[in-house]
C-alpha positions in Angstrom: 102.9 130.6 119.7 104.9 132.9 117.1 107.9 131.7 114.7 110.5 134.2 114.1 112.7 134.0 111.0 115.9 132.0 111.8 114.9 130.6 115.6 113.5 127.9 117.2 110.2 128.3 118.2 109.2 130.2 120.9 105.9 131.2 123.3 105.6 135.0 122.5 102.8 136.9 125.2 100.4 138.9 122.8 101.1 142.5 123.4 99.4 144.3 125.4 97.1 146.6 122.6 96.3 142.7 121.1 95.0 142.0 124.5 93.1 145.1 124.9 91.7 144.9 121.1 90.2 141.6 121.7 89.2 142.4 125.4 87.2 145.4 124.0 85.3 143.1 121.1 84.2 141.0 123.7 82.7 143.3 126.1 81.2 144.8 123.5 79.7 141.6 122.1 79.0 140.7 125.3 77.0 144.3 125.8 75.1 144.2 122.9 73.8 140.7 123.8 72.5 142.0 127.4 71.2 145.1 125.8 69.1 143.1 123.0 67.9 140.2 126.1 67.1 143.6 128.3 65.3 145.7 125.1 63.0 142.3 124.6 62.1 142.0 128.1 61.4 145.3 128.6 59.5 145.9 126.0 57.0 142.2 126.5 54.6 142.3 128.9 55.5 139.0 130.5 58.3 136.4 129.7 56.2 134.5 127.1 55.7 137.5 125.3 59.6 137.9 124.9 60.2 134.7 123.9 57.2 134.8 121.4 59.0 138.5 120.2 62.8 136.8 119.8 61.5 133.9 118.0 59.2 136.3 115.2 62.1 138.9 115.2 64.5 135.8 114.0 62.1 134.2 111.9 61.4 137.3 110.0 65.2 137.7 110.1 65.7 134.2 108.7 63.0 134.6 106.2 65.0 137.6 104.5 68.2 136.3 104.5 66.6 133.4 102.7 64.8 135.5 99.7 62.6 138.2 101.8 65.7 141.0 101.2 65.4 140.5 97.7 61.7 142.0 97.2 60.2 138.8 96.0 57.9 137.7 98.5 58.9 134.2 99.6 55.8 132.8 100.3 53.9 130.7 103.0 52.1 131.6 105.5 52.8 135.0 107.2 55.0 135.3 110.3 54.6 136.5 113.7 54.1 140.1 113.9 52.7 140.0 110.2 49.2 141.4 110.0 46.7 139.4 108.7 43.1 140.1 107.4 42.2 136.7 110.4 43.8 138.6 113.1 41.4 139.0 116.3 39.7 142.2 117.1 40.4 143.2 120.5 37.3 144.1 122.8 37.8 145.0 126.6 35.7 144.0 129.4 35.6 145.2 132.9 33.8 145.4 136.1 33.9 147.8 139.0 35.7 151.0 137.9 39.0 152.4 138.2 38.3 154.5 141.2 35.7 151.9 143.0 36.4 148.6 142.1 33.0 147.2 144.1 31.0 150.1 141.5 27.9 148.3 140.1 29.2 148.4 136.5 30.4 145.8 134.0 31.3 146.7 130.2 32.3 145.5 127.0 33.5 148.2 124.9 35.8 147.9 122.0 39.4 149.7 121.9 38.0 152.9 121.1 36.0 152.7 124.3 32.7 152.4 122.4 30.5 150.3 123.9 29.4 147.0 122.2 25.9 146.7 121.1 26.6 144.8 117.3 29.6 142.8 116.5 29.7 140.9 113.0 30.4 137.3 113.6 34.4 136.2 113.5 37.1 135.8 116.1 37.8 138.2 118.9 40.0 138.8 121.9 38.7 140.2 124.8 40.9 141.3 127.6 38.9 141.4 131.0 40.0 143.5 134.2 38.2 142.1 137.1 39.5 144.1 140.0 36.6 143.4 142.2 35.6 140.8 144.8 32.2 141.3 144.6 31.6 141.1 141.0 32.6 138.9 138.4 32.5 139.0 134.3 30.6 136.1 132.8 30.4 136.3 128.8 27.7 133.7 127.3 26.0 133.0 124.5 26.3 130.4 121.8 28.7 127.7 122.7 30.7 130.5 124.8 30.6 130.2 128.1 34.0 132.3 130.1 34.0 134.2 133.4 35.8 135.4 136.2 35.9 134.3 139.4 34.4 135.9 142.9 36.7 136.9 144.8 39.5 136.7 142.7 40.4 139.9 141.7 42.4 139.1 137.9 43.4 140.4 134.6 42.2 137.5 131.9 41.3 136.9 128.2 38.9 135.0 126.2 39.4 134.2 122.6 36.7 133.4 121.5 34.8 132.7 117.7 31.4 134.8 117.9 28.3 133.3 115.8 25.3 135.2 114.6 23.3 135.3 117.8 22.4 137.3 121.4 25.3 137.1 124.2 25.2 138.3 127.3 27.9 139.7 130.0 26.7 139.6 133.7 27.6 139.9 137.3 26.0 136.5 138.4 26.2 137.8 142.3 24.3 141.5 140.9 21.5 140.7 138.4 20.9 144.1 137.8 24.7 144.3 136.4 23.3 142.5 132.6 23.9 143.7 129.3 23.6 141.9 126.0 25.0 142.5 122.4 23.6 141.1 118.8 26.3 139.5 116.7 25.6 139.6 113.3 
């Protein structure tokens, strides 16, 4: 509704640039929305993993707008995202090979593709790719005991919490497919 000076008042249509101002706001709002939802999902590996990155990306958000912007450091325990001296080391395991999946070979290397003989005790990750279904990956050793399935063919991880001790990965169908470690 608009008043005019000196008249009754009367239902005035909003011109047609105030229509096509706030029709262009919202489309753009609108945009920028599905191109933040699309960026996150895109750049996750799975759902979760989105979810997980929206909710560090406004908690570290929130946690600046709240005293983080200002240089003091606000405290607490750190956020998603935040590295942390606890953090996991990351270890890959496999079976088969890229080219023969049924290869007689199993490994436990760590990301730089060395293969693990010695690990010093503490927490790890370690991201199995089981593409075969004639082998599995069975990690044990201490009060770990995690492993693959025959004949499921999968992508899994273990965190686990290694203690000073011997651990061995196997084939349990193959034997011959053993190797151990030494953690420290």
């Amino acid at each position: 509704m608009c008043l005019r000076a000196g008249s009754d008042p009367e239902i005035v249509a909003p011109s047609t640039f105030e229509r096509g101002t706030a029709m262009k706001k919202f489309a753009l709002g609108v945009a920028v929305v599905a191109s933040l939802t699309l960026f996150s999902a895109c750049s996750a590996d799975d759902a979760d993993d989105a979810i997980e990155s929206a909710a560090a990306e406004s908690t570290d958000a929130a946690s600046e707008a709240a005293g983080g912007a200002s240089g003091e450091p606000t405290g607490g325990e750190p956020t998603a995202g935040e590295a942390t001296s606890g953090e996991a080391t990351v270890l890959l395991g496999s079976v088969g090979s890229t080219d023969d999946p049924e290869a007689s070979v199993i490994t436990l290397t760590d990301e730089a593709g060395e293969e693990v003989t010695t690990l010093p005790a503490g927490d790890y990750t370690i991201q199995v790719s089981d593409p075969a279904v004639t082998h599995n990956f069975h990690l044990v050793g201490g009060s770990i005991d995690e492993t693959t399935s025959v004949p499921e063919t999968e992508e899994v991880t273990f965190d686990v919490t290694f203690e000073a001790g011997e651990y061995t990965y196997k084939c349990d169908p193959h034997p011959p497919m053993t190797r151990t470690f030494t953690v420290t």
